[in-house]
C-alpha positions as CSV (number, residue, x, y, z in Angstrom):
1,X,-123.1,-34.4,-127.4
2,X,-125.3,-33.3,-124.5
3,X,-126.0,-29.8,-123.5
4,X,-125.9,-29.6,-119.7
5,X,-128.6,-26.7,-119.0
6,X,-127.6,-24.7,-115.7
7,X,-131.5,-24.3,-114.4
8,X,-131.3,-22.2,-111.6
9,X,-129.6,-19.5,-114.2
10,X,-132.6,-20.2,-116.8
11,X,-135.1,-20.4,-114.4
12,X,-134.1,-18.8,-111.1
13,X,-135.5,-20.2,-107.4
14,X,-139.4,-20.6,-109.5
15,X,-141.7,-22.3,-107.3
16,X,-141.9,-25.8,-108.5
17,X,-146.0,-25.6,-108.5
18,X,-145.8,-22.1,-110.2
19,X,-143.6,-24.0,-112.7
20,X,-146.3,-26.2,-113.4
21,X,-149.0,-23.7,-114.4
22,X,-145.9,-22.8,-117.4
23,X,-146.1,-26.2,-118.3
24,X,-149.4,-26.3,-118.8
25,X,-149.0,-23.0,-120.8
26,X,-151.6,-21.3,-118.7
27,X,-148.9,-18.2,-118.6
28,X,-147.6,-16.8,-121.5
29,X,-145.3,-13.9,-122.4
30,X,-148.2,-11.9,-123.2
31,X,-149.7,-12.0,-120.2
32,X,-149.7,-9.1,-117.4
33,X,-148.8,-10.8,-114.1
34,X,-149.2,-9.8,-110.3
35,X,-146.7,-11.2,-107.7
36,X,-148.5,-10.4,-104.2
37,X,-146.2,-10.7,-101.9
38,X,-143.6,-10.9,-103.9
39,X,-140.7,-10.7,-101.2
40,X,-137.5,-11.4,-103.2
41,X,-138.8,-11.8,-106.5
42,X,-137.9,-15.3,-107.1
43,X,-140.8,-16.1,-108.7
44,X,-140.6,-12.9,-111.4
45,X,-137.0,-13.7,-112.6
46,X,-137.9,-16.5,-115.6
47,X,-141.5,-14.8,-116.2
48,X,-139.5,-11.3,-116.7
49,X,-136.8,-13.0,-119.2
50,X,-139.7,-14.7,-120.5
51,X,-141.3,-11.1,-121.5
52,X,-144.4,-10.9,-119.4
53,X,-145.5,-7.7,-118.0
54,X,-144.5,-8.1,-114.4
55,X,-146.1,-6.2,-111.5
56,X,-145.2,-6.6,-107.4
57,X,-146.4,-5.8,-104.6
58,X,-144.8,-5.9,-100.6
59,X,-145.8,-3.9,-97.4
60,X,-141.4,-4.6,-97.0
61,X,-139.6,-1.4,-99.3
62,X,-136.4,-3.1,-99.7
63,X,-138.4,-6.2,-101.1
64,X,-139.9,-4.0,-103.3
65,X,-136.4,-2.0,-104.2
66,X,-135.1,-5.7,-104.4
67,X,-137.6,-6.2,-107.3
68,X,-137.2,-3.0,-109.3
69,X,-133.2,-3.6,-109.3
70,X,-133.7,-7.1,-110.6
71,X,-136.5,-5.8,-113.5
72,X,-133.7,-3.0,-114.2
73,X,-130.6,-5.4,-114.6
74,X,-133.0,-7.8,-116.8
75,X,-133.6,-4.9,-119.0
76,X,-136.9,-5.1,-119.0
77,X,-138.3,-1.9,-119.6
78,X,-140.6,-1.9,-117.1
79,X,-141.8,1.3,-115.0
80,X,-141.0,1.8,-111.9
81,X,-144.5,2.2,-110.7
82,X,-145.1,-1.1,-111.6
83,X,-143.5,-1.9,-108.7
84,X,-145.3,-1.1,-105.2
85,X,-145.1,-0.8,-101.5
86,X,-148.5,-1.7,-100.4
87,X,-150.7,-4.4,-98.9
88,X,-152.3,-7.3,-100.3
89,X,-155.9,-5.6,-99.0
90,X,-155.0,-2.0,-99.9
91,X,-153.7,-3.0,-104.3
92,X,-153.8,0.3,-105.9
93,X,-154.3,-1.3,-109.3
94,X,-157.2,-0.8,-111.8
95,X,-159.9,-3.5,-111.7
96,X,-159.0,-6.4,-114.2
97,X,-155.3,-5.0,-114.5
98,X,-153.9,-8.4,-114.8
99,X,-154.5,-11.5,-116.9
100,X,-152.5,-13.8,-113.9
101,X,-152.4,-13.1,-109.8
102,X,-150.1,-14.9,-107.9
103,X,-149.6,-15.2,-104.4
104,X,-147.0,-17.8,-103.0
105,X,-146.5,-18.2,-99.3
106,X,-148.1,-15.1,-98.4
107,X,-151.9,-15.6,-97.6
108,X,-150.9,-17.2,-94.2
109,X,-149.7,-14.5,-92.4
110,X,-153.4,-13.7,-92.6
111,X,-154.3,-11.6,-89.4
112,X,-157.8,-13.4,-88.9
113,X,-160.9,-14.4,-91.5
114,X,-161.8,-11.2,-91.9
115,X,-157.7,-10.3,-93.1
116,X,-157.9,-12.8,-95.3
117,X,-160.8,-12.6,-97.1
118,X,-159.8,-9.0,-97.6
119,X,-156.4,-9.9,-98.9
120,X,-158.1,-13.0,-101.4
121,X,-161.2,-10.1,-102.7
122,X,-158.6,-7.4,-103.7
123,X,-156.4,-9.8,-105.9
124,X,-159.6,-11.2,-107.2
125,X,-160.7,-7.3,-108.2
126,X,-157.7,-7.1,-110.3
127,X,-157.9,-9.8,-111.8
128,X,-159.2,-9.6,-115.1
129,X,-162.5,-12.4,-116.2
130,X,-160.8,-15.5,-117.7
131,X,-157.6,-14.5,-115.9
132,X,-155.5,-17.2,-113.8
133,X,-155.5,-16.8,-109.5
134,X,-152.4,-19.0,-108.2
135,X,-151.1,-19.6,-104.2
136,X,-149.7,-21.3,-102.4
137,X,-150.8,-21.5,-98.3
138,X,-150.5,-23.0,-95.7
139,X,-153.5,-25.2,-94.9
140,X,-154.7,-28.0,-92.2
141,X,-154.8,-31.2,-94.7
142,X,-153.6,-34.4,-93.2
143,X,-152.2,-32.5,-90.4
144,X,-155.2,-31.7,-88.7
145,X,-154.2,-33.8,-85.1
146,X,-150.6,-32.0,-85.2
147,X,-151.7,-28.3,-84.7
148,X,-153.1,-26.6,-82.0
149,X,-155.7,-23.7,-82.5
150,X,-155.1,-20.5,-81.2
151,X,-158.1,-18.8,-82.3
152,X,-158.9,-16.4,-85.5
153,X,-157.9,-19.3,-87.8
154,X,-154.5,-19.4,-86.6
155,X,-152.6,-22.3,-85.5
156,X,-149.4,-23.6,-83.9
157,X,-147.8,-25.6,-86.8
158,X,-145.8,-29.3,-86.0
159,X,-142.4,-26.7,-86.5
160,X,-143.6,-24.1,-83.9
161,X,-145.0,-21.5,-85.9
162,X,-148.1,-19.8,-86.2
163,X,-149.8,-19.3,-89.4
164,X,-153.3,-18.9,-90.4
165,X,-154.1,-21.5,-91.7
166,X,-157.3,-22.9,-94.6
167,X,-159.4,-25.8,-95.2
168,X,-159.8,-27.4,-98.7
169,X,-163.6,-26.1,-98.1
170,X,-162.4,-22.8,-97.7
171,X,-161.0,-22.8,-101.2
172,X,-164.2,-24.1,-102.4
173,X,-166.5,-22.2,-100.6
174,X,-164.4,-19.3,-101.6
175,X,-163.8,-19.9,-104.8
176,X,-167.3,-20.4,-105.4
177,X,-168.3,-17.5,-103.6
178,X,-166.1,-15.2,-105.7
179,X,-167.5,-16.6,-109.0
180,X,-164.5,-18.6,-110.0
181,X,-163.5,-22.2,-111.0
182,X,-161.1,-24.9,-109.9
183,X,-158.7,-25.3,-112.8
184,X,-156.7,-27.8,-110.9
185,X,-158.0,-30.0,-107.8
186,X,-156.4,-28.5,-104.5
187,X,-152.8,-30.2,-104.6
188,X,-151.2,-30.5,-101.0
189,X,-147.4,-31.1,-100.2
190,X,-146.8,-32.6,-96.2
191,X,-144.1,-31.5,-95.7
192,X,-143.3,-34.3,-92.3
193,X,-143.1,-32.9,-88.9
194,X,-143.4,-29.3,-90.1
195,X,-146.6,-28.2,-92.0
196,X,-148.6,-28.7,-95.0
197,X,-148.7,-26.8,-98.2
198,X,-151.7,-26.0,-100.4
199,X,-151.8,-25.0,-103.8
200,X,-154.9,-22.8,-105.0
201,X,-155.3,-22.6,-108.9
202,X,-158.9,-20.8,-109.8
203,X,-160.2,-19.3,-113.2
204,X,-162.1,-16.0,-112.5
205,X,-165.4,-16.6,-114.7
């Protein structure tokens, strides 16, 4: 007989391109792990049943009180502290803190270049050499005729909203600039009519 596996129990609302980098077993239960940006924590839920060391970060409180309740009713055993109500450009963390840095969605609320070069340098200082840098962005590819600029990187998307938004040599130039390494090439989902999304997987060397 089959077992029918309920996934959104097991797994929670994961993104599925985080999911991948678990395939791939580039994030392990050892491993200490920033969400920045975390908002509601969907992405923390399977890697805090999975036992990795779970860190968050939001400028929103009840994000961030949203988080702690969910590491306290998983039992986790992890402090408080770890927990944080802070921007991406301001982390408190030690340098190298963290063997993975993720960042879903969040990098294009970006202000302007400056904002989010800010935001990409601080997770990059906490991120410790031979650790894993993940997001996901919103980006230009194959939409480039469908958004109008509005100056300071930002953009009116096909759906109406503004975002800042990157270029795959952005990523490049940036990730090269930082001293990192592709580990994946940059992966982007068209999402019709709407906006394009942009995964970013780097090794910091």
């Amino acid at each position: 007989m089959s077992t029918v596996i309920d996934l959104p129990s097991t797994f929670g609302q994961i993104d599925i391109y985080l999911f991948d980098q678990l395939l791939k077993g580039r994030i392990t239960a050892r491993d200490r792990v920033l969400d920045a940006g975390c908002g509601s924590g969907r992405n923390l839920f399977y890697l805090m049943t999975m036992g990795c060391v779970v860190s968050a970060v939001d400028t929103n409180p009840d994000a961030v009180a949203g988080v702690r309740e969910l590491a306290a009713e998983l039992h986790t055993g992890l402090p408080e502290e770890n927990f944080r109500v802070e921007p991406i450009e301001g982390l408190s963390f030690a340098d190298a803190a963290f063997d993975v840095v993720i960042s879903s969605a969040v990098l294009h609320f970006a202000k302007d270049d400056q904002h989010f070069t800010a935001m990409v340098e601080s997770m990059w200082r906490v991120l410790r050499p031979g650790g894993i840098f993940f997001a996901r962005l919103a980006s230009t590819v194959a939409i480039e005729r469908d958004v109008t600029p509005l100056g300071n990187g930002h953009f009116v998307l096909p759906d109406g909203s503004d975002r800042y938004l990157v270029t795959p040599e952005t990523i490049e130039q940036l990730t090269a600039r930082l001293g990192g390494q592709l580990l994946d090439p940059i992966k982007t989902t068209v999402v019709h009519g709407q906006r394009s999304m942009t995964t970013w997987v780097a090794r910091k060397d």
